[in-house]
C-alpha positions in Angstrom: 89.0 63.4 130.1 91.6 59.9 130.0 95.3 60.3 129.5 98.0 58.7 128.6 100.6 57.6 131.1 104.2 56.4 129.9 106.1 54.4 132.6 110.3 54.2 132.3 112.5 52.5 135.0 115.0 50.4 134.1 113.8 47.7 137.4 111.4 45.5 136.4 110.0 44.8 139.8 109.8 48.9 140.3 108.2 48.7 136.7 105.8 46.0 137.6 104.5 47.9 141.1 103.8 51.1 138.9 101.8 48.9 136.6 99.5 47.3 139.4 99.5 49.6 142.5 98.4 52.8 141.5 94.3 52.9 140.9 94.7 53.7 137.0 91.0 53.4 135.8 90.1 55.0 138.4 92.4 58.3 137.8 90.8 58.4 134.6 94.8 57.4 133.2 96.0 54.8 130.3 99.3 53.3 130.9 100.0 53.7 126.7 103.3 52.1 127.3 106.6 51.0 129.3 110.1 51.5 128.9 113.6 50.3 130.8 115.8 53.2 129.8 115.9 56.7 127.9 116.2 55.9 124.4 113.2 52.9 124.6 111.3 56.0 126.5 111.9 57.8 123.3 110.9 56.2 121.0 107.3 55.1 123.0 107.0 59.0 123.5 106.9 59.9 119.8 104.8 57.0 119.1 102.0 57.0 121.9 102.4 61.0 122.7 101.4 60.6 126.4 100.2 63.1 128.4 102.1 62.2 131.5 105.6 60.1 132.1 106.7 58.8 135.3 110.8 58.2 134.5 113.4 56.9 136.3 116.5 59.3 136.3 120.0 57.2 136.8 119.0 54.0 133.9 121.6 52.2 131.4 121.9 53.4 127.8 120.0 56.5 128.4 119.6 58.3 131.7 116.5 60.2 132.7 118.2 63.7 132.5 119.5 62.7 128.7 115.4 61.4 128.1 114.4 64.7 129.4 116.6 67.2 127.4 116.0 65.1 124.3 112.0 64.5 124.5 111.9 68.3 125.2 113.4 68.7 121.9 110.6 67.6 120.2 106.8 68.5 120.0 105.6 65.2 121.7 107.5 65.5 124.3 107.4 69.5 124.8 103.5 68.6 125.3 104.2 65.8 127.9 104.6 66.7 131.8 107.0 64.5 133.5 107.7 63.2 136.9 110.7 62.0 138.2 111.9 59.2 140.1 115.3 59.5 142.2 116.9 57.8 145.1 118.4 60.1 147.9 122.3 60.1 146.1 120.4 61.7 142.8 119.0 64.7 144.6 120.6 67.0 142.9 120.1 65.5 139.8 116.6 66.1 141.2 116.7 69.7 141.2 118.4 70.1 137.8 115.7 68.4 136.4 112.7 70.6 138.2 114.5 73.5 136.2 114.4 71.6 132.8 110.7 71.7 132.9 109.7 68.5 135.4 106.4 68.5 137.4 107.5 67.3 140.1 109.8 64.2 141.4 109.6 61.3 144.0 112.2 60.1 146.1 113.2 56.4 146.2 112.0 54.0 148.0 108.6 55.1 146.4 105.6 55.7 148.9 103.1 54.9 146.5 100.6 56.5 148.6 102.8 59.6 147.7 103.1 59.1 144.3 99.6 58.6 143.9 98.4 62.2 145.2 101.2 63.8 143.1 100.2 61.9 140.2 96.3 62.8 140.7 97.3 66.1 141.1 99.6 66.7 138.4 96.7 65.1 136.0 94.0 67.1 137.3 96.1 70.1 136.5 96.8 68.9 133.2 93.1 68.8 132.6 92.3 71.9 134.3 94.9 73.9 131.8 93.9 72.1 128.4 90.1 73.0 129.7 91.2 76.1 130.1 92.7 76.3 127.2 90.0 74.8 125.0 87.4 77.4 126.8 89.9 80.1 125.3 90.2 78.8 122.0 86.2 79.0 122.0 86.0 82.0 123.2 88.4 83.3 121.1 86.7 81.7 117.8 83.4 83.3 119.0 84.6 86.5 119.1 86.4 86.5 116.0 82.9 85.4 114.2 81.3 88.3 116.0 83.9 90.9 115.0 84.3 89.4 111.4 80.5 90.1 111.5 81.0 93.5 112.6 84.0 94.3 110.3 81.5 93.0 107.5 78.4 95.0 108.2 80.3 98.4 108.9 82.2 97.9 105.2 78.3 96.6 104.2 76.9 99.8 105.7 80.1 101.9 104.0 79.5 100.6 100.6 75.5 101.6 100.5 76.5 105.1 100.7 75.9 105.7 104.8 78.4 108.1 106.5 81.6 106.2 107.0 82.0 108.1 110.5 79.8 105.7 111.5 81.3 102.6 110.9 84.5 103.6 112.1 84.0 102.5 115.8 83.6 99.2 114.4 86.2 99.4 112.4 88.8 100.6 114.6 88.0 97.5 116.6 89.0 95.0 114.2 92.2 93.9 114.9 95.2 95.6 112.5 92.6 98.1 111.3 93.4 101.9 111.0 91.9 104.8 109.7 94.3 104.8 106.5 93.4 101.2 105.5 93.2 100.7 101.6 91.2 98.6 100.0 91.2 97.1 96.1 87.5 97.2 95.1 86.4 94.3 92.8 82.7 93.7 91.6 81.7 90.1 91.1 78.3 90.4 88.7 76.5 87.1 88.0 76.1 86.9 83.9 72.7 87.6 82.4 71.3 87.5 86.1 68.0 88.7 85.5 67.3 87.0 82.6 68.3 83.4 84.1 66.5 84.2 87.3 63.4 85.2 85.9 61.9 81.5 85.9 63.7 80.9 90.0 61.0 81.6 92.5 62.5 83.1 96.1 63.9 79.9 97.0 66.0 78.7 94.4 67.0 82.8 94.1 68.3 82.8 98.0 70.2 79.7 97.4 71.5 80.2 94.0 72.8 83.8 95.5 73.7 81.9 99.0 76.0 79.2 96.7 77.6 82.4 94.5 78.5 84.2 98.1 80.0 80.9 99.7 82.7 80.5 96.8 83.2 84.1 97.1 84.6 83.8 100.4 86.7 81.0 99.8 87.6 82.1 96.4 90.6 84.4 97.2 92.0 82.0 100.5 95.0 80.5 98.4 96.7 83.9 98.2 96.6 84.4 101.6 95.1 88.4 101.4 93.3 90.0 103.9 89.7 90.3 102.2 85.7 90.6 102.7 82.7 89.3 100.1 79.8 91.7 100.8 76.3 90.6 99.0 75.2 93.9 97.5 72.1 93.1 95.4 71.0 89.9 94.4 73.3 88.2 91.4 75.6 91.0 92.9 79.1 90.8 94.9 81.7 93.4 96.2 84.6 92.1 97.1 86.8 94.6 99.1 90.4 93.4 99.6 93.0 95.0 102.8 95.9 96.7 100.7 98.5 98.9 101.0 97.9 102.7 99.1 100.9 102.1 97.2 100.5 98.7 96.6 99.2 98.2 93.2 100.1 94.8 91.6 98.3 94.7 87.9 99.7 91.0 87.8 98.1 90.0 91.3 94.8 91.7 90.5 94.6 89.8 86.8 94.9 86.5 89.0 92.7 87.4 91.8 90.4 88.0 88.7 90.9 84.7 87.0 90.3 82.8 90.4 87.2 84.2 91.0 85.8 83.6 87.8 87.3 80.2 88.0 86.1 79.4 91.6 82.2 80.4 90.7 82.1 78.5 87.3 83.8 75.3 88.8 82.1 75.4 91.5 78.2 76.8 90.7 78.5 76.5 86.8 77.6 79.7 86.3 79.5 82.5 84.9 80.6 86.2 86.1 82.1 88.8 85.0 84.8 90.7 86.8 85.8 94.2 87.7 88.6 95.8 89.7 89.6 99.5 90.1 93.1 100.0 89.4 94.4 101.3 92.8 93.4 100.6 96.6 91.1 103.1 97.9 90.2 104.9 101.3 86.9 103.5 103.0 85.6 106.8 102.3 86.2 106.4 98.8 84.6 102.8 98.7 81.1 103.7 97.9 81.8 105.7 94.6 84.5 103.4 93.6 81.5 100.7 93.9 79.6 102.8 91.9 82.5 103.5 88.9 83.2 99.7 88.5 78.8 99.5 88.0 79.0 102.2 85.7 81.7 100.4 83.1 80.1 97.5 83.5 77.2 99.8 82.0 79.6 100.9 79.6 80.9 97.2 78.4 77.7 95.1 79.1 77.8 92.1 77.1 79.0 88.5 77.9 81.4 87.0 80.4 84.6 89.0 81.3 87.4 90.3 83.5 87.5 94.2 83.2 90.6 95.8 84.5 88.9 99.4 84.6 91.7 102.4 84.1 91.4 106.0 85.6 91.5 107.5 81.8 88.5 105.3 81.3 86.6 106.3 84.3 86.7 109.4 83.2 84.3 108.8 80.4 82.5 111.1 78.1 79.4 113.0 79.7 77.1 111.4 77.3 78.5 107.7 78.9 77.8 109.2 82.2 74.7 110.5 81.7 73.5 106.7 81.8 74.8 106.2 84.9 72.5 109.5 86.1 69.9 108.5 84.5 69.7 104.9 85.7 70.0 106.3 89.3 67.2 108.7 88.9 65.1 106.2 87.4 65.7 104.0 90.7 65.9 106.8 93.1 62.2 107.6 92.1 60.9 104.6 92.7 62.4 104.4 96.1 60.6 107.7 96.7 57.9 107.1 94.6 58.4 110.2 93.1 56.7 110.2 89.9 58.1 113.6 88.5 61.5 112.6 89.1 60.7 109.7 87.0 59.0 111.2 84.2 62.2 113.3 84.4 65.1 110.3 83.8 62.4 108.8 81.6 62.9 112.0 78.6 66.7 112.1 79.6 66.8 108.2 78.8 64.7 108.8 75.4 67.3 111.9 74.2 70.1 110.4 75.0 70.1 108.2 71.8 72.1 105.3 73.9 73.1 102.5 71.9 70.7 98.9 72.3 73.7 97.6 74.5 73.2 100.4 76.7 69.5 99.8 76.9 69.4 96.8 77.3 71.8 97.3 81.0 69.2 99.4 81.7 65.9 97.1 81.3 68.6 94.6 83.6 69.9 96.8 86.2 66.1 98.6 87.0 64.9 95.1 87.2 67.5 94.0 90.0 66.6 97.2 91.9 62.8 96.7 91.9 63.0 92.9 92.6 65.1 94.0 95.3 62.4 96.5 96.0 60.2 93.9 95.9 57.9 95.9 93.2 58.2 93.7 89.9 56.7 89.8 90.0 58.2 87.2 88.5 55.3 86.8 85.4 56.5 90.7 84.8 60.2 89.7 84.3 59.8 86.6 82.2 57.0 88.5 79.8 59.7 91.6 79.1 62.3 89.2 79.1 60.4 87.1 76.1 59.7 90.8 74.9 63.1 91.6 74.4 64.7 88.6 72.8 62.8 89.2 69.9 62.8 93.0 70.1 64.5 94.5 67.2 64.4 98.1 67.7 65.3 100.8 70.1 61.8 101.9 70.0 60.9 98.7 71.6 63.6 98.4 73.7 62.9 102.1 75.2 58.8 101.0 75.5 60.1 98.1 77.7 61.9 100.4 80.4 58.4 102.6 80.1 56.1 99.7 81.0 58.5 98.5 83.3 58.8 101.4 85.1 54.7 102.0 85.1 54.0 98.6 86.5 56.7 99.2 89.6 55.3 102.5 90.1 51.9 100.9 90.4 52.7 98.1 92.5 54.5 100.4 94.9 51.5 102.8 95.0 49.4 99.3 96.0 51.7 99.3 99.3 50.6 101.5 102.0 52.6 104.5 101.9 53.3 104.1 105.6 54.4 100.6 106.3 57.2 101.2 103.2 58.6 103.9 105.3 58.9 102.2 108.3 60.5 99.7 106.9 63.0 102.5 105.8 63.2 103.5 109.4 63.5 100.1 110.7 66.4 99.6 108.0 68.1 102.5 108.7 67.8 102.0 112.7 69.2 99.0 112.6 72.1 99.8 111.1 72.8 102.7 113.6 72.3 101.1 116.8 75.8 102.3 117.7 75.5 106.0 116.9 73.7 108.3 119.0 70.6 108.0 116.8 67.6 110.2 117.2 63.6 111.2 116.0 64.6 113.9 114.4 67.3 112.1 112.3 65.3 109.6 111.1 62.6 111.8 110.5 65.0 113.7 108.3 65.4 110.8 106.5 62.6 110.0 105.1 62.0 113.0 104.7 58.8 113.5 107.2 57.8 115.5 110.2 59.4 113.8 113.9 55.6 114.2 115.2 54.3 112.3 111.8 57.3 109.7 112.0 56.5 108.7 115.7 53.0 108.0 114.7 53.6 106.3 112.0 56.4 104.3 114.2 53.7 103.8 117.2 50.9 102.5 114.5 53.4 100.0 113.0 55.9 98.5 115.4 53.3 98.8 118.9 56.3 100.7 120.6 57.4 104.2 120.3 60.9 105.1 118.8 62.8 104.9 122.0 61.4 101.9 122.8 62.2 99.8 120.0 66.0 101.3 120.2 66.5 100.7 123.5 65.3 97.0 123.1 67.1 96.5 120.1 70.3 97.8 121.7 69.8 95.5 124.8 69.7 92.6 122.8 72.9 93.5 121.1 74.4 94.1 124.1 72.9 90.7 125.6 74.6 88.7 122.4 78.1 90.8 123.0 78.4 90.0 126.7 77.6 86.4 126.5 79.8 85.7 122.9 82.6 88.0 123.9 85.2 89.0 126.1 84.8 92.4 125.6 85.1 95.3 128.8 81.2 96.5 129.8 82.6 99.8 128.6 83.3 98.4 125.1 80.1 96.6 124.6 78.0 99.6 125.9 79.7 101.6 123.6 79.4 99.0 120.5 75.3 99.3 121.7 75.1 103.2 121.6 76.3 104.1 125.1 79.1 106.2 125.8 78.6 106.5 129.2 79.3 103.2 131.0 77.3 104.2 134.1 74.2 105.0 132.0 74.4 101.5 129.8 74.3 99.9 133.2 71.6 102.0 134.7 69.5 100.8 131.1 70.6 97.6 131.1 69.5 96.6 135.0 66.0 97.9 134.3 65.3 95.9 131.7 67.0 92.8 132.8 66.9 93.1 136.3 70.6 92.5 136.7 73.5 94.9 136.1 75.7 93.6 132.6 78.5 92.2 134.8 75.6 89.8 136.3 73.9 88.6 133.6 77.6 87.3 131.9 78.2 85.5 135.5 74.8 84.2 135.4 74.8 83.0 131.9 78.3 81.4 132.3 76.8 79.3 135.4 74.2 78.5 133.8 76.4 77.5 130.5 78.6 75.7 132.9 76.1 73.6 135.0 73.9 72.5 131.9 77.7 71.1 130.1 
């Protein structure tokens, strides 16, 4: 790393020997410019911003101690160190000037031998600190990623419907986050998704979401609010903003509104619609205030819009709920593959005499869930899709949802049974790798027997339950200590262990170090390869 070296002394032959006798280059140092007394000084310190200035202190015009007090004064100068250069008379200007902030100083005549080893060693420390310093700012940047990842997946894992206990370890982590945290729930919903994605193959459907998600989490940066974008289902966003309980600002939610809608059309060209619930909410109180905001966009599907949803109208009729219910059974037997519980939503849906608008949401929103299910193909969305633009009655509408439903049942019933619950499992695991997870829980789950379940695991994965945790939990822990600063405590806690004693008993047998080791090691290694 080369500095910048600004040289004041107000005689020239002094000035001249600093140029020449000290081995610049080979210090690594620039000499960025020369001055003869305080105020020249000052002026070539705002200008070049040196990193190092050996001044004279007793010089016409300006004197060293004035140079000092006024470069200090200003950022440039507050970010230069400086040596001094006295005589014997001046040593107690010499002093003073050690307590204003100088390096270090060298008495006149100059042994530039001196001078050399002071100035090598005030340089090197000037690059060991801004190392240091830069090493911090990278460390510090890292770990804000990972805990901004954390922070995201617990409020991810809070918004599907899990346990919020959970996710509170994490949580509680994130920096300024308590227990009694608000948020104001908004639901970004792409317009007409399914239809305009029917003709996207996988490709153009991850970027077309990815583009959506990236102006999402710019979207809101102007008013300076504490906020995360979480990708619920594809065409899908929640947007969960830090806020006050009692801070409910009908103005400030209007404009977060408009930006949003703004952001994604300017930026994507495609338009969304917009919903907020009227007041900030508890975390435990995120995943059905998620669910209200789906359920009046039920209630008000039609083109673009920003819906400011009201508690009276949450409260909506029990034949506008039942849709809701419905939808969710219809969905929730699929998952299961529960064909009873279909047959069941399937007569609610046909007495319920819902208007086409209604319907219509539903042929939509079942869609989304079994693409995201991965149980209706793309030929099977653009022929209801051509079904329905020229479908005239409810009758038709009501056979689409039938068929539709029939083909995902039978596509599901294609997949083995077995390898769709372990992918459950594996789902679920993975997002409990810091709870004390068990067989048994999972088991529950799904809704099998433990000694079924660890079969089934065994056959699918090649590694019993245990296992897999354990391995997935030591990579965790691998990525924490080696991207973090965290304590081994915290880390073994954020990978399932309570116990420190125990995550290091783990840990060393199956890396063959103890935690604290493998972070040394890694930094060497880091270090050496730089």
């Amino acid at each position: 790393m080369r500095l910048k070296v600004l040289l004041v002394d107000d005689e020239l032959p002094i000035l001249q020997n600093l140029r020449t006798v000290l081995p610049w280059d080979e210090m690594q140092l620039d000499i960025a410019a020369t001055a003869r007394n305080g105020a020249e000084a000052l002026e070539a310190l705002k200008t070049h911003k040196p990193d190092l200035a050996l001044c004279d202190i007793r010089m016409p015009v300006m004197d060293g101690m004035a140079f000092l007090a006024q470069a200090r004064a200003v950022p440039e100068g507050a970010a230069c160190e400086m040596v001094m250069l006295t005589g014997y008379q001046e040593f107690e200007y010499a002093r003073a000037a050690l307590k204003h902030g100088v390096k270090d100083y060298i008495l006149k005549p100059i042994d530039y031998e001196q001078l050399e080893r002071t100035v090598r060693h005030v340089a090197n420390a000037i690059r060991s600190e801004r190392a240091e310093r830069e090493e911090r700012l990278k460390r510090e940047k890292r770990w804000n990623k990972v805990a901004h990842l954390a922070y995201e997946k617990a409020l991810y894992d809070v918004l599907m419907g899990f346990p919020p206990e959970g996710a509170l370890r994490i949580l509680a982590d994130e920096d300024g986050w308590a227990e009694d945290t608000s948020y104001v729930v908004m639901l970004v919903d792409v317009d007409q998704y399914s239809r305009l994605s029917a003709p996207w193959d996988e490709k153009e459907r991850r970027l077309w979401n990815f583009a959506v998600g990236n102006v999402l989490q710019e979207a809101l940066r102007p008013f300076a609010i504490k906020y995360v974008s979480l990708h619920a289902r594809e065409g899908e966003w929640c947007v969960l903003i830090e806020r006050r309980p009692d801070a409910c600002d009908a103005d400030a939610t209007t404009r977060w509104m408009e930006a949003v809608q703004s952001a994604v059309m300017a930026n994507v060209k495609l338009s969304v619609s917009v919903g907020v619930f009227p007041r900030p909410v508890r975390v435990a109180e995120v995943a059905e205030t998620y669910k209200r905001l789906q359920r009046s966009f039920l209630q008000h599907a039609g083109t673009s819009r920003l819906l400011a949803v009201t508690e009276a109208a949450d409260a909506e009729p029990e034949t506008e709920g039942a849709w809701w219910s419905i939808l969710e059974g219809l969905v929730s037997g699929l998952r299961q593959q529960d064909r009873g519980r279909i047959d069941q939503a399937l007569g609610r849906l046909q007495r319920a005499a819902l208007p086409e608008s209604a319907l219509h949401y539903a042929v939509i929103h079942l869609m989304r869930e079994m693409r995201e299910m991965d149980v209706v193909s793309p030929a099977e969305e653009e022929s209801v899709w051509k079904k329905l633009q020229h479908t005239v009655s409810l009758k038709d509408v009501m056979e689409s949802i039938v068929l539709l439903v029939d083909h995902a049942m039978e596509r599901a019933l294609n997949k083995k049974s077995g390898e769709l619950l372990m992918l459950s499992a594996k789902d679920y695991i993975d997002r409990r790798l810091a709870s004390d997870i068990g067989v048994e829980e999972v088991a529950t789950h799904l809704g099998i027997s433990c000694s079924y379940f660890s079969l089934l695991f065994k056959t699918q994965f090649g590694e019993t339950f245990v296992e897999y945790v354990t391995r997935q939990r030591m990579e965790l822990a691998k990525s924490l200590l080696l991207l973090t600063d965290k304590s081994i405590a915290k880390i073994g806690a954020l990978s399932g262990y309570a116990e420190r004693r125990y995550f290091t008993k783990v840990f060393q047998r199956h890396t063959g170090m103890t935690p604290s080791e493998f972070r040394e090691a890694n930094q060497r290694d880091g270090g050496a390869s730089a």
